[in-house]
C-alpha angles and dihedrals in degrees: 000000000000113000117227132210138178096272086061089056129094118244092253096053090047088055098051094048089053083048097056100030096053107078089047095049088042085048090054097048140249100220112124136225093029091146086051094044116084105241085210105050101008097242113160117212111191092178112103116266122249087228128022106223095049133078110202101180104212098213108049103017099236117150137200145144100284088228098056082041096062082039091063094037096056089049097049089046084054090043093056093046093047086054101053087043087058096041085050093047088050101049096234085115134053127233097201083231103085127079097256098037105139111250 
C-alpha cells in the first residue's frame, strides 16, 4: 500500500483538510510544554525527566503519570477559557473593548 502526505496532495485538498482538521486542532490546544508544566501549581520544568512516564513537579512535590498531567493541564487551559466565553457572553466581564469597559 503507498503511503500518501500533504505534499502529495493537491492544494485543494490541502485546503479542505486544514479546514476540517482546525478547529480540532484549535479545540485541543496549541499551548506548548503541558506534559513539563505541573497540572497543581503550574510550575514548568524544562529539564528532562528521570523517567518518562512520570511527571515529579519540583516545586510542590505532586506526582502523576505525564501523560494524565498534559492532559490536566489541557483541560484546565480549555476550562479557563470556557469560563471567561461565558463571562464575556454574559456581560459580567469586560472586554476592554466596549464603551463602558472600566480602565
Amino acid at each position: 500500500m503507498r503511503r500518501w502526505s500533504l505534499q502529495m496532495c493537491k492544494e485543494s485538498d490541502v485546503a479542505r483538510i486544514n479546514f476540517l482538521f482546525y478547529p480540532i486542532l484549535e479545540w485541543l490546544g496549541t499551548r506548548c510544554h503541558t506534559s513539563q508544566t505541573c497540572s497543581q501549581c503550574g510550575h514548568q520544568h524544562r529539564s528532562k525527566r528521570k523517567s518518562q512516564s512520570l511527571f515529579l513537579c519540583k516545586h510542590c512535590g505532586y506526582y502523576l503519570n505525564t501523560d494524565l498531567n498534559a492532559a490536566f493541564n489541557i483541560r484546565n487551559e480549555h476550562l479557563a477559557r470556557l469560563v471567561t466565553s461565558l463571562a464575556l457572553a454574559s456581560g459580567s466581564l469586560s472586554d476592554g473593548l466596549s464603551p463602558h469597559a472600566s480602565a
